[in-house]
Backbone as CSV, one residue per row, in Angstrom:
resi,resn,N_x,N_y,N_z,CA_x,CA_y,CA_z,C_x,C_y,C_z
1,UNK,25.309,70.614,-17.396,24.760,71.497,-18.413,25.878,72.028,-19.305
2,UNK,25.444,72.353,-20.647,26.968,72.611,-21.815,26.172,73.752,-22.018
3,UNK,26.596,74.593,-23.244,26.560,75.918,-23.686,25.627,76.127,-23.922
4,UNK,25.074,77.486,-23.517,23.964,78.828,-23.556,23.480,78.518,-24.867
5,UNK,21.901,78.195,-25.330,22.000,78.323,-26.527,20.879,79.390,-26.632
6,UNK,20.777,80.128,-25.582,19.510,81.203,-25.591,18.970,81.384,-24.637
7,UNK,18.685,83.345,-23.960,17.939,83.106,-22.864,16.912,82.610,-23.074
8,UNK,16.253,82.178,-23.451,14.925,81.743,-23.857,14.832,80.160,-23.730
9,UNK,15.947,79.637,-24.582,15.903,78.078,-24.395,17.379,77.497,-23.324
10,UNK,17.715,78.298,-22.677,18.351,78.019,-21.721,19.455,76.731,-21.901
11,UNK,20.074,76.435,-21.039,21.584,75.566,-21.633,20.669,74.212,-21.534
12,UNK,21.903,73.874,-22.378,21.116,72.091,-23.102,21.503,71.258,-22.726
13,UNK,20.789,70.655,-22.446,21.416,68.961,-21.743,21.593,68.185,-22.859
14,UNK,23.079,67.309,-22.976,23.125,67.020,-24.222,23.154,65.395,-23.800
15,UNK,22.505,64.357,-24.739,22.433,63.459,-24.414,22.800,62.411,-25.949
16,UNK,23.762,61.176,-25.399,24.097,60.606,-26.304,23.968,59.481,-26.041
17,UNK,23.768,58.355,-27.536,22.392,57.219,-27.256,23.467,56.402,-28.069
18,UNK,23.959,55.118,-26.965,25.100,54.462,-27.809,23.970,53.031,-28.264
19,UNK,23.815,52.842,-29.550,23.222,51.757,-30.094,24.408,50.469,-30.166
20,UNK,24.291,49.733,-29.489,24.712,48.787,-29.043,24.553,47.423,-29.442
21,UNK,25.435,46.949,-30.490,25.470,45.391,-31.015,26.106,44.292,-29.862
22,UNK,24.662,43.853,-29.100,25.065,42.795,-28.035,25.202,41.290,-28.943
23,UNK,26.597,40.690,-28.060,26.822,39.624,-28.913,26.055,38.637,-27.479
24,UNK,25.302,37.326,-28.350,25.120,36.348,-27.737,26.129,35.463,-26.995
25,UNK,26.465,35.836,-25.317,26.848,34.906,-24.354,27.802,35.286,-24.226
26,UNK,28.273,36.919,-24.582,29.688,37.597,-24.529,30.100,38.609,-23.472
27,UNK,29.454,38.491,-22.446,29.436,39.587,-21.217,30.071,40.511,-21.261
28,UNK,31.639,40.072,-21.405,33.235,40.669,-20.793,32.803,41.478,-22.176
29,UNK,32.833,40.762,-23.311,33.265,41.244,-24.516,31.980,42.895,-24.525
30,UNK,30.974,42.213,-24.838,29.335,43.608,-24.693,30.118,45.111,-23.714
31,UNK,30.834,44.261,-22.513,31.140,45.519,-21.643,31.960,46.243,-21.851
32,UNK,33.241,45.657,-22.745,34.253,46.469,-22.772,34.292,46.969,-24.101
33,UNK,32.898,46.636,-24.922,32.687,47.372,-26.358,31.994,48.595,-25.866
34,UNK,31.007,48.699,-24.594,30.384,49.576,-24.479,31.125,50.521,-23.549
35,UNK,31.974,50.252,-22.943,33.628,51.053,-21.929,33.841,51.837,-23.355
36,UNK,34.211,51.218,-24.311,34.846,51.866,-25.602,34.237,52.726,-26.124
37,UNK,33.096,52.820,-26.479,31.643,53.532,-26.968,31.274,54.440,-25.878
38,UNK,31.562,54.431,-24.378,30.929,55.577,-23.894,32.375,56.265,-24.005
39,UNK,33.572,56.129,-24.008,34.827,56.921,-24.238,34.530,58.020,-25.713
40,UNK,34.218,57.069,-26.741,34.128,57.563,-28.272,33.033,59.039,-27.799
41,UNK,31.887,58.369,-27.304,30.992,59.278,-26.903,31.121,60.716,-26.113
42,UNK,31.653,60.293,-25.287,32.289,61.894,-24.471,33.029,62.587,-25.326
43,UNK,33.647,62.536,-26.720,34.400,63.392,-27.359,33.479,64.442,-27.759
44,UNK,32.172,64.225,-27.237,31.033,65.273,-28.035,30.361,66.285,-26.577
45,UNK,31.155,65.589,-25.506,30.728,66.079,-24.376,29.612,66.098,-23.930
46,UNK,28.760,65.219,-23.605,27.390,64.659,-23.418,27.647,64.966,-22.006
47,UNK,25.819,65.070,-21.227,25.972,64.883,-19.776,25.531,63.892,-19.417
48,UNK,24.901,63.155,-20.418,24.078,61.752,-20.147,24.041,60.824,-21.232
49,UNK,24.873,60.065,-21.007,25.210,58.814,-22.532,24.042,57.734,-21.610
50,UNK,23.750,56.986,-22.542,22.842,55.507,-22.772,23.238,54.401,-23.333
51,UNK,22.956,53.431,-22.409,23.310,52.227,-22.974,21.367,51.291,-23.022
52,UNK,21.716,50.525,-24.148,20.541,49.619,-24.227,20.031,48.718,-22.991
53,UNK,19.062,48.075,-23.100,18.536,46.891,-21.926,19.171,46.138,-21.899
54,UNK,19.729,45.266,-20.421,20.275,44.093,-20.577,21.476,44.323,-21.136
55,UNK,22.246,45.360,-21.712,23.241,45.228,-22.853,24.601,44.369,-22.837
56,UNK,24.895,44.003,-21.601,25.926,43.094,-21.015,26.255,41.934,-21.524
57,UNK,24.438,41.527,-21.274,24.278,39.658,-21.480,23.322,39.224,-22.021
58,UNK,22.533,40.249,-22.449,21.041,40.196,-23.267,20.184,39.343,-22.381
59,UNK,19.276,38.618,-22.731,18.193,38.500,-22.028,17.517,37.350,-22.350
60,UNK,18.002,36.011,-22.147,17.943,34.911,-22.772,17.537,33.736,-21.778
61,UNK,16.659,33.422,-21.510,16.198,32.411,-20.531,16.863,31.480,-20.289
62,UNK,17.405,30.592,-21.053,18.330,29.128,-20.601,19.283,29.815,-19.420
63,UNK,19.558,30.999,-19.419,21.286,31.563,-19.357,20.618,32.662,-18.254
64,UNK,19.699,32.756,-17.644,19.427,34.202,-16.989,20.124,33.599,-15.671
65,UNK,19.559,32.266,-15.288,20.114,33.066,-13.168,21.830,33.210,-13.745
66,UNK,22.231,32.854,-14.746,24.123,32.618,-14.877,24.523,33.903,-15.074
67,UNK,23.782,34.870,-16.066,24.058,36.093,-16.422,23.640,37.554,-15.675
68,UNK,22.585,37.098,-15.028,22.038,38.159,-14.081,23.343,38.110,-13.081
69,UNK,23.292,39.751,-12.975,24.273,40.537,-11.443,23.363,41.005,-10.714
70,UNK,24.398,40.994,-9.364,23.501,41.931,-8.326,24.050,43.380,-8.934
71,UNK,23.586,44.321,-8.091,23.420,45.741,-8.013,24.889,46.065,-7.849
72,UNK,25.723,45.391,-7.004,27.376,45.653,-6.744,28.162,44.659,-7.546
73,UNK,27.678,43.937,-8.566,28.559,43.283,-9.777,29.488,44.172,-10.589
74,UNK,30.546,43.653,-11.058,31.645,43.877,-11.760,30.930,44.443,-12.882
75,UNK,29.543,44.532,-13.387,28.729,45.181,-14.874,28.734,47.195,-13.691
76,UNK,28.124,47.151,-12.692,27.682,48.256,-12.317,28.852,48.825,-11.421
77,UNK,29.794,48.131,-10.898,30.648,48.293,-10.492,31.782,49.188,-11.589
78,UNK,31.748,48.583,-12.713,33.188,49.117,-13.952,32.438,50.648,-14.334
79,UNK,31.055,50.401,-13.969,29.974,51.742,-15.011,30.183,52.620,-13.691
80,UNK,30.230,52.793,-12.728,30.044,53.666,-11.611,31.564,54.639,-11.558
81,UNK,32.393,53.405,-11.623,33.801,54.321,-11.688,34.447,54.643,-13.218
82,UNK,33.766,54.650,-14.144,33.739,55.378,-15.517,32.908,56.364,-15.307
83,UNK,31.607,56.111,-15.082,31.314,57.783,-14.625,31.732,58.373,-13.911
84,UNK,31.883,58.460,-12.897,32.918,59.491,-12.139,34.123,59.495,-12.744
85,UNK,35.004,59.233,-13.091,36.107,59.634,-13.910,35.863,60.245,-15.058
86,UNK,34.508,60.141,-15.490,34.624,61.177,-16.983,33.583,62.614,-16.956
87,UNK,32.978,62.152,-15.759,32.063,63.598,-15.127,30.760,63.465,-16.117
88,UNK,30.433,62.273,-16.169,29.549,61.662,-16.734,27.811,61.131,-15.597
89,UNK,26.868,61.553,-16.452,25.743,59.958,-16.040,25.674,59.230,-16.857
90,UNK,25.128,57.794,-16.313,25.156,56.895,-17.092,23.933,56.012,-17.117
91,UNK,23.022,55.770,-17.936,22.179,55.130,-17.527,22.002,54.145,-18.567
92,UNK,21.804,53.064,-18.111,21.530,51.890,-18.513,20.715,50.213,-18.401
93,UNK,21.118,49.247,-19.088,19.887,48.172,-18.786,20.968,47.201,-18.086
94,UNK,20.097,46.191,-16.896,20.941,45.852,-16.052,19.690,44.131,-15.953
95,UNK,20.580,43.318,-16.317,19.854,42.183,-16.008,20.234,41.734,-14.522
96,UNK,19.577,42.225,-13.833,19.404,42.444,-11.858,19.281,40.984,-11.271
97,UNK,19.762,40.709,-10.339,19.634,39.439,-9.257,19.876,39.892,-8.012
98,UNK,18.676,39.640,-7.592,18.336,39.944,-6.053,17.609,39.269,-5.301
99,UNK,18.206,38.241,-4.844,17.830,37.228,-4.041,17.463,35.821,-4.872
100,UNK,16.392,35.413,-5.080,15.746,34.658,-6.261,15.014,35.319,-7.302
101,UNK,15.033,36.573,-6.862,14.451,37.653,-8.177,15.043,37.925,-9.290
102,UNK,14.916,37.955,-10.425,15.655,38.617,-11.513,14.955,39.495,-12.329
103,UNK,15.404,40.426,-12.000,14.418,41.891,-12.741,15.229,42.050,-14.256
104,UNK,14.275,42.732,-14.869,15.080,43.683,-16.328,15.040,45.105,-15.695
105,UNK,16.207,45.555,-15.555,16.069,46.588,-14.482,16.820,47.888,-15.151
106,UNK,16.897,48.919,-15.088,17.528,50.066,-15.796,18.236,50.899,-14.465
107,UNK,19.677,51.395,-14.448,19.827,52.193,-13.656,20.375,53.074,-13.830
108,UNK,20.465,54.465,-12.908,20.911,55.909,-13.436,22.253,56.084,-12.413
109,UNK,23.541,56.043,-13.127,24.737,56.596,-12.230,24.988,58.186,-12.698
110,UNK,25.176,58.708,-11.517,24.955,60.415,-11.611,26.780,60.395,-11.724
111,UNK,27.296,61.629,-11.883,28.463,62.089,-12.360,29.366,61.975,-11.545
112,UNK,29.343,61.724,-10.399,30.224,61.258,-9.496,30.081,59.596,-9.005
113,UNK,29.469,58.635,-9.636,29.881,57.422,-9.343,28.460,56.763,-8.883
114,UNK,27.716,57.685,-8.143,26.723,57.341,-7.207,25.377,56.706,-8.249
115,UNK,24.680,55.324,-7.607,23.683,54.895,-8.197,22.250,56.039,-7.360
116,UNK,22.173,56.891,-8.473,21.080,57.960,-8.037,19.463,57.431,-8.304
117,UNK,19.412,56.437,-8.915,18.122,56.002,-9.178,18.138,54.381,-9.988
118,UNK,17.163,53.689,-9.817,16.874,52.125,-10.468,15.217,52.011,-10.449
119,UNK,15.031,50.955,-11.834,13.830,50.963,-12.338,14.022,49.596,-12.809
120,UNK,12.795,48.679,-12.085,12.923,47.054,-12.715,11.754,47.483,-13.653
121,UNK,11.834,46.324,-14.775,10.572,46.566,-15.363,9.169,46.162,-14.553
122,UNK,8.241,46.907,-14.715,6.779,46.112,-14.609,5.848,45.905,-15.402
123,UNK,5.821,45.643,-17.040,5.275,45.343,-17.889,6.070,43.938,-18.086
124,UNK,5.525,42.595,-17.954,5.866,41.792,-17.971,5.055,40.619,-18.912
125,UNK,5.614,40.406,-20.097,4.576,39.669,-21.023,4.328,38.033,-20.772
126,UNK,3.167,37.520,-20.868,3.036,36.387,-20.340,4.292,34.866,-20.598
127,UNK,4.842,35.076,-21.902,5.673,34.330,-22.023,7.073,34.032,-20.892
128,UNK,7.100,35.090,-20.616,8.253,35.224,-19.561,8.322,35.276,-17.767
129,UNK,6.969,35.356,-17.625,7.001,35.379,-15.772,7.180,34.136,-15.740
130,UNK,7.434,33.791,-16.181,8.575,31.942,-15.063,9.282,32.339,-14.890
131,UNK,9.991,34.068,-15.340,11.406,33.860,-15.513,12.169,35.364,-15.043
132,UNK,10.988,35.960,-15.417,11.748,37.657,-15.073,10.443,37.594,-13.627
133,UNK,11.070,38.431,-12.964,10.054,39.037,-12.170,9.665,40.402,-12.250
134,UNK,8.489,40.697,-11.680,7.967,42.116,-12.062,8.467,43.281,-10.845
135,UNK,8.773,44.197,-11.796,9.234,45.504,-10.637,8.134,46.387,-10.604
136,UNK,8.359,47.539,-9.526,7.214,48.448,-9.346,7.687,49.358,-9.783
137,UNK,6.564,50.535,-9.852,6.652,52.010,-10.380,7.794,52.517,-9.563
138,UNK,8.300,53.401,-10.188,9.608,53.977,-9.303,9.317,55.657,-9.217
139,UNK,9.828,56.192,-8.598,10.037,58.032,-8.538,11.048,58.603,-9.086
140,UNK,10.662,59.988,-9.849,11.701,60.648,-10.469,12.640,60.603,-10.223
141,UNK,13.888,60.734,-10.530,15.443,61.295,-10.496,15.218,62.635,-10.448
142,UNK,15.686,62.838,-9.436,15.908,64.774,-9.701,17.523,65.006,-9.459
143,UNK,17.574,64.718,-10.828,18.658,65.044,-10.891,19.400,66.611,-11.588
144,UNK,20.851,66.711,-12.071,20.978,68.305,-11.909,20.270,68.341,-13.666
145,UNK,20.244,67.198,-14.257,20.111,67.890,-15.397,18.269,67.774,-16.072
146,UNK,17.780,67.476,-15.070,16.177,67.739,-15.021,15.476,66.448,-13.851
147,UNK,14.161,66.834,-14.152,13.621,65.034,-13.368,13.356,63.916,-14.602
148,UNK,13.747,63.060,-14.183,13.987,62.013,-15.208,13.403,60.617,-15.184
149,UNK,12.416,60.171,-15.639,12.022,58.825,-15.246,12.878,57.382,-16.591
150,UNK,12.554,56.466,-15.558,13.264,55.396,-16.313,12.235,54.158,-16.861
151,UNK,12.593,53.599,-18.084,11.552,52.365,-18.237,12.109,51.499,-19.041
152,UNK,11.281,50.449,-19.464,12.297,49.248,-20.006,11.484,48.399,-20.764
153,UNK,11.823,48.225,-22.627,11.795,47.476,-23.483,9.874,47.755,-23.278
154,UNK,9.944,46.489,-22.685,7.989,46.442,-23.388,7.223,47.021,-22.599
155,UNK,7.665,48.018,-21.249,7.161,49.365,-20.667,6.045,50.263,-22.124
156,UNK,7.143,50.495,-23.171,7.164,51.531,-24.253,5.887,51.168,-24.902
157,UNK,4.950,49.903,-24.295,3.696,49.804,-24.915,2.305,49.928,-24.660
158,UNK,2.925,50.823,-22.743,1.703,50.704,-22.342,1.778,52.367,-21.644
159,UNK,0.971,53.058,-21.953,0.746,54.915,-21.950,0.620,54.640,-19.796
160,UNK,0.403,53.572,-19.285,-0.119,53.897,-17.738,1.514,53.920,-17.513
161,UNK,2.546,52.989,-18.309,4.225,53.134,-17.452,4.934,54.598,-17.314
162,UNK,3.976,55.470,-17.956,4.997,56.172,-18.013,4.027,57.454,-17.243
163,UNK,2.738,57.126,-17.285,1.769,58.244,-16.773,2.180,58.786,-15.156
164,UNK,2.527,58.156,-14.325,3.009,58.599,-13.152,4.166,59.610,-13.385
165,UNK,4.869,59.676,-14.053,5.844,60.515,-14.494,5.262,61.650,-14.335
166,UNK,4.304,61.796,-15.765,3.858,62.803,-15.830,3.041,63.625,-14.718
167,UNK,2.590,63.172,-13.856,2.050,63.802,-13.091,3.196,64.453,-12.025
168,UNK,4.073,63.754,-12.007,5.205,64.533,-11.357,6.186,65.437,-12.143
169,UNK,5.327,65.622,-13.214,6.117,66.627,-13.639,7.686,66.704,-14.731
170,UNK,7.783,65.149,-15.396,9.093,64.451,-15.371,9.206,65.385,-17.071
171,UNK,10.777,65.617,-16.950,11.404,66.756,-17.930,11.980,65.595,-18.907
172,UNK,12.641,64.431,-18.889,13.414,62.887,-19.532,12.693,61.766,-19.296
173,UNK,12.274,61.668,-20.123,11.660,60.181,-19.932,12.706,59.015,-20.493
174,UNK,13.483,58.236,-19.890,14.551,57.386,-20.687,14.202,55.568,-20.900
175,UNK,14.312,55.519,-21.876,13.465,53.829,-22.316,14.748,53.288,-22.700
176,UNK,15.297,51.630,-21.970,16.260,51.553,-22.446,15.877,49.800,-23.077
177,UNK,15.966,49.581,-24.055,15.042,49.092,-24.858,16.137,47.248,-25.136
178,UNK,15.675,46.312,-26.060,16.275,45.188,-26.300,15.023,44.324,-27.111
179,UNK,14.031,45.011,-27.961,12.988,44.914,-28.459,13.133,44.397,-29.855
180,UNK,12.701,42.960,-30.056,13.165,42.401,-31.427,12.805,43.016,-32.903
181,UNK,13.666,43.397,-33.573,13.106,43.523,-35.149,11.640,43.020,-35.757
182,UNK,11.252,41.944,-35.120,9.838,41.287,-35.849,8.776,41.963,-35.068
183,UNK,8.761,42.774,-34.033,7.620,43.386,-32.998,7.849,44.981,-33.326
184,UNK,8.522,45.895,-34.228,9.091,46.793,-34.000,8.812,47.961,-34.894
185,UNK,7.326,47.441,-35.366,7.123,48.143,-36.785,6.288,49.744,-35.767
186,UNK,5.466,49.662,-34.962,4.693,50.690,-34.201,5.776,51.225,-33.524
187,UNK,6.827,50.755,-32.544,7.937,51.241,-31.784,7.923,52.813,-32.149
188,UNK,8.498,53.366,-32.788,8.484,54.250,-33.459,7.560,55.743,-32.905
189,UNK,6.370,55.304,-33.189,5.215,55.903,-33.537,4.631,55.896,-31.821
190,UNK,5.015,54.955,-30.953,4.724,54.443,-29.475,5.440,55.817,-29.041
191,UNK,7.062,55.634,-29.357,7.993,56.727,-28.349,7.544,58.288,-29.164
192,UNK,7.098,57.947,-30.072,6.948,59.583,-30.157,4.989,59.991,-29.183
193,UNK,4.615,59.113,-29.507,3.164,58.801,-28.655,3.451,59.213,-26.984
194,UNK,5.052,58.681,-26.236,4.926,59.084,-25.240,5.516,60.187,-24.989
195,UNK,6.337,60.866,-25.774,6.487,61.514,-25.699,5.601,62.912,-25.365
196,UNK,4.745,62.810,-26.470,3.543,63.843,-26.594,3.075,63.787,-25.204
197,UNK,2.231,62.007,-24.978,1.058,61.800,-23.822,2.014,62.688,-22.731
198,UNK,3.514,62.504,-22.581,3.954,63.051,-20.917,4.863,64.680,-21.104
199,UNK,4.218,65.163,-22.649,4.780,67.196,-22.894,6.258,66.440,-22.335
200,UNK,7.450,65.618,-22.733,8.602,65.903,-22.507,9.439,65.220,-23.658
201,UNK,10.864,64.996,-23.239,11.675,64.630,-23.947,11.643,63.006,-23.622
202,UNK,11.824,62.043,-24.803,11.668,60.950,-24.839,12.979,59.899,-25.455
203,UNK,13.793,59.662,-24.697,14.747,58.900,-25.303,14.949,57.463,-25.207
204,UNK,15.096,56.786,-26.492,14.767,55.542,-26.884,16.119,54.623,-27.233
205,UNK,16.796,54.176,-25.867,18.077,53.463,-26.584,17.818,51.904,-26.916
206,UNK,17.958,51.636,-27.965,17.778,50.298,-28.643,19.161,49.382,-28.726
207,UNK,18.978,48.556,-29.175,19.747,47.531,-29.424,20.273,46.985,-31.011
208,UNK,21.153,46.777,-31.221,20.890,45.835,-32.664,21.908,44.401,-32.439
209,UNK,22.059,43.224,-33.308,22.517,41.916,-32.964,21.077,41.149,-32.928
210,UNK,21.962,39.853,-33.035,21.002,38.710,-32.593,20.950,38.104,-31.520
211,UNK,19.578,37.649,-30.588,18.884,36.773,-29.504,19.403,35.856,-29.977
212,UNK,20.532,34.671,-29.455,20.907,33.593,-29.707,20.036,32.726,-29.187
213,UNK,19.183,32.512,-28.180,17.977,31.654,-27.477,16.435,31.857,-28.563
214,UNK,16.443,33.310,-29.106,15.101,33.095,-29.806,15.543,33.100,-31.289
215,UNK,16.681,33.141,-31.315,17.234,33.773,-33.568,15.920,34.636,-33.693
216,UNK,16.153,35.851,-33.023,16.104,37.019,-33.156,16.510,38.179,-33.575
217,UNK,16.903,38.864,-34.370,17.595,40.365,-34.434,16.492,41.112,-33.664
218,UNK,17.392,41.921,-32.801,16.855,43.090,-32.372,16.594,44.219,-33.404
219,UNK,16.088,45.042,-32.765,15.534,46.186,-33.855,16.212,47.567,-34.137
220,UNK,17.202,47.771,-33.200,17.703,49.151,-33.392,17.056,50.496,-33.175
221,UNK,16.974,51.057,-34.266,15.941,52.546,-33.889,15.902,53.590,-32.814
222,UNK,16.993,53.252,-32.637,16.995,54.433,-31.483,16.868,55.492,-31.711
223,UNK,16.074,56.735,-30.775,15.828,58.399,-31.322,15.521,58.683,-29.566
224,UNK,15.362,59.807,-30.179,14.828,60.975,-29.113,14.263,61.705,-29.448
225,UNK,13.131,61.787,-28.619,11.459,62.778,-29.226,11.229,63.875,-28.550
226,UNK,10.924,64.888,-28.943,10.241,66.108,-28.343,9.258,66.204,-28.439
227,UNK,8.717,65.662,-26.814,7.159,65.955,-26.989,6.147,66.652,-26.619
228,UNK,7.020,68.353,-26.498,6.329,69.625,-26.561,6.200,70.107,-28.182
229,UNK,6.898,69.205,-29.312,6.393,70.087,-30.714,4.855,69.989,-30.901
230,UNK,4.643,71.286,-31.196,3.337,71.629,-31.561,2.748,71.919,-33.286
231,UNK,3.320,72.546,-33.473,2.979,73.154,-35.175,4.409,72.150,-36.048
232,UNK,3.846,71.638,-37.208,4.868,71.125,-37.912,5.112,71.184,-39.320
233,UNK,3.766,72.584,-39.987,3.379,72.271,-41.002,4.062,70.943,-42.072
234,UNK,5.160,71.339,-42.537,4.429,70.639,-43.982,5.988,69.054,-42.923
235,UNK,6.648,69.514,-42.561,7.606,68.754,-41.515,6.830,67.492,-40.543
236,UNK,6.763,66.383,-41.125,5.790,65.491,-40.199,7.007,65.260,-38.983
237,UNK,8.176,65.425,-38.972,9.275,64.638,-38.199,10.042,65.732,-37.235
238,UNK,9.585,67.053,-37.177,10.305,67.539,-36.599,10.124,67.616,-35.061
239,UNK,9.418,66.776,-34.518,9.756,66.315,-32.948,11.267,65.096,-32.925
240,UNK,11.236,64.781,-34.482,12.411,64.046,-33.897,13.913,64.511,-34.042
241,UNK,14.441,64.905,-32.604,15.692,64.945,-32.502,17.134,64.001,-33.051
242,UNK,16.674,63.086,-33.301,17.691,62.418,-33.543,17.121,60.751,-34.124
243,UNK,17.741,60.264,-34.767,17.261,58.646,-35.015,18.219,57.769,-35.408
244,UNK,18.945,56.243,-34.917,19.618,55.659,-35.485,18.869,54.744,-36.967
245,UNK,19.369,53.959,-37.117,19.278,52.776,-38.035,19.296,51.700,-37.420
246,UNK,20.188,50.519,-38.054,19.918,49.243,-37.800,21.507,48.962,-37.744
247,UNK,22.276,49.567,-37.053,23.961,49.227,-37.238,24.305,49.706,-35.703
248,UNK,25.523,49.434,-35.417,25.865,49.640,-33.901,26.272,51.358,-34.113
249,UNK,26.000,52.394,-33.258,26.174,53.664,-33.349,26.062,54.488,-32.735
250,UNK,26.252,55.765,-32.900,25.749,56.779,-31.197,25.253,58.087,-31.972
251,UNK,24.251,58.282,-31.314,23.266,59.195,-31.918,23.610,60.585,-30.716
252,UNK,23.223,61.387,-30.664,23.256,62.829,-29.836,22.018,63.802,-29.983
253,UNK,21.660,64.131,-28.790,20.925,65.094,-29.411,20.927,66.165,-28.089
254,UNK,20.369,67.990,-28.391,20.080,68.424,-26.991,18.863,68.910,-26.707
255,UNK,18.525,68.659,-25.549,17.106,68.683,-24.346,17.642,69.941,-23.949
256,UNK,16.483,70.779,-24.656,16.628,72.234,-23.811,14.978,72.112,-22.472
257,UNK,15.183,71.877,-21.356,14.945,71.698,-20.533,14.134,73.171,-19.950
258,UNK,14.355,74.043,-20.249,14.239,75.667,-19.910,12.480,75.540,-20.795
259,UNK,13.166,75.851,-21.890,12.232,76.145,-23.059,11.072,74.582,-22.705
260,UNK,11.292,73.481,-22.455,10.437,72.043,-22.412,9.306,72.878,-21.470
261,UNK,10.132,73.433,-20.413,9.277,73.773,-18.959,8.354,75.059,-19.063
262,UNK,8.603,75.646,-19.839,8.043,77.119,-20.522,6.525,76.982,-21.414
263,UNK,6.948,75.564,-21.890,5.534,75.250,-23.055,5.103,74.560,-22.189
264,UNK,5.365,73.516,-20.816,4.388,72.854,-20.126,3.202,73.682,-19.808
265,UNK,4.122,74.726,-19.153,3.078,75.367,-18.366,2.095,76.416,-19.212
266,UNK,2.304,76.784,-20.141,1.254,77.219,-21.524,0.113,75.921,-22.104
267,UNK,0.168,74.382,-21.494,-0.246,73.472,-22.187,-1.565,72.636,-20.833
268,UNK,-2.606,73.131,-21.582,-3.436,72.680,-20.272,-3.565,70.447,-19.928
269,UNK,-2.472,70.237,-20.877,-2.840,68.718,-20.063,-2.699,68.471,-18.461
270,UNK,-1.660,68.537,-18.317,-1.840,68.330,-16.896,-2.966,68.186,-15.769
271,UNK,-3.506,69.340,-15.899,-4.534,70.171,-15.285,-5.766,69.164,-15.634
272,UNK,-5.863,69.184,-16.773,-7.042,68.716,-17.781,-7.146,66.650,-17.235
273,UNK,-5.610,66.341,-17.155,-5.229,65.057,-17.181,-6.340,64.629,-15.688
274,UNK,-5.923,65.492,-14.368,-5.848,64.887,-13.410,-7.488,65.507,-13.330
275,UNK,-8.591,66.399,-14.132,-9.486,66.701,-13.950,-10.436,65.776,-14.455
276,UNK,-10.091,64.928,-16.082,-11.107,63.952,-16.363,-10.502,62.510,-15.954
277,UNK,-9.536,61.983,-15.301,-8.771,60.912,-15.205,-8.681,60.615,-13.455
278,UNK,-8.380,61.572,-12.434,-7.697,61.472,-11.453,-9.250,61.796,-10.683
279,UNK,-10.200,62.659,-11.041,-11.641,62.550,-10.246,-12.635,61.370,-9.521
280,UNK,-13.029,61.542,-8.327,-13.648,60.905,-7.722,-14.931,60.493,-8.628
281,UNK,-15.180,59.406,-8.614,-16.040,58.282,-9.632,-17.286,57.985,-8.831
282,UNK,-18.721,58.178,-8.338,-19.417,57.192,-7.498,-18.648,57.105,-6.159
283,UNK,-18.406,57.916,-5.655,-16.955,57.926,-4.393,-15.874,57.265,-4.152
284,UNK,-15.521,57.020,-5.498,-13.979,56.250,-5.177,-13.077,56.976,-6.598
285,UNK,-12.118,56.761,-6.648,-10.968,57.770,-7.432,-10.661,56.631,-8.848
286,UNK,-11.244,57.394,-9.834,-10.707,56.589,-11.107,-9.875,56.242,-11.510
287,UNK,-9.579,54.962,-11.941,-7.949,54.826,-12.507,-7.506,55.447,-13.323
């Protein structure tokens, strides 16, 4: 937690969103641009920097069992002991190998080194199950700087990935994204959507570069949403904290966490959620 910005809105978790130009088939090179970029980043004193999906080796079928790591690879291995040396978390996209599995997987290193939480994707679009496998729902991070859920790229299109969150109550929702420029026009309008659907903070780290397997550009856009704003008169944008472009960059913004938790509980979704949604149906429990 960094400086008091009010008893009222209580100290801010400051979070910084490194937009990340992954080069096609450049591992070493992606990692030690993004070593460089979370250094640049701490000059602003963040408690939680972001890296994009996949950001290592991107996400390219010819090339996946070659580029996928396990969980103790030299990608999560270099990120574990940079966070702990800079009193950092770190969370990021991790093209996973585990066993014959290969997940799109996101993971959270807490400030001393430790892998405190992992999230494979489970929105899996038909083009690709030959190739990725599907992960399950995961449980909050409770971590020091709120509870935090994790999700990944085409998660961000479906309101059920992120709904378990909400029922637990989740203060960060973190999307760590690799979502092409030609699919990317709603993106936008989605993360501020989940934001609202789960009353929290919504952060969206993107990508920019080209898919060398599809001649793709990724889309960029990275932001972070507040999705306790309520009144906006004549301001259509002021849930958004922060937004990149379409260039490699690091965005910042702060999650007052105090004040998020103050308007939950003034806000009857919850309550309302699990009363028309979570009720027994004909005697069995609605989806």
């Amino acid at each position: 937690m960094n400086k008091i910005l009010g008893i009222f809105s209580g100290p801010a978790v400051k979070v910084a969103v490194i937009q990340l130009c992954i080069l096609h088939n450049q591992t070493e090179k992606n990692l030690e641009a993004a070593v460089k970029l979370i250094h640049e980043a701490k000059l602003a004193s963040p408690d939680i920097v972001c890296l994009p999906a996949a950001f290592a080796t991107g996400l390219n079928f010819p090339s996946l069992k070659r580029d996928a790591q396990t969980i103790d690879g030299p990608i999560v291995t270099t990120l574990r002991a940079l966070a702990a040396s800079l009193g950092i978390a770190l969370v990021f996209g991790l093209l996973e190998r585990d066993g014959n599995d290969i997940y799109d997987a996101a993971v959270y290193i807490d400030e001393s080194g430790t892998i405190a939480g992992r999230y494979r994707r489970n929105s899996i679009w038909d083009g690709e199950r030959d190739y990725i496998s599907r992960g399950d729902p995961a449980p909050l991070i409770d971590s020091r700087h709120g509870k935090i859920g994790l999700l990944v790229s085409y998660d961000v299109r479906f309101p059920e990935a992120s709904r378990g969150y909400f029922t637990e109550n989740v203060d960060i929702i973190i999307c760590v994204a690799s979502l092409f420029h030609i699919y990317g026009f709603a993106v936008e309008s989605l993360c501020r959507a989940r934001a609202a659907d789960n009353a929290c903070y919504f952060v969206f780290c993107s990508c920019v570069g080209e898919n060398g397997f599809a001649m793709l550009e990724y889309m960029g856009g990275s932001l972070v949403a507040d999705g306790t704003v309520m009144k906006v008169d004549e301001n259509r944008e002021l849930d958004l904290l922060a937004r990149a472009g379409q260039r490699q960059q690091i965005v910042h913004a702060d999650l007052l966490i105090r004040r998020k938790n103050k308007i939950g509980k003034e806000l009857p979704y919850k309550a309302d959620y699990l009363d028309n949604w979570q009720r027994p149906v004909h005697g069995e429990l609605q989806a």
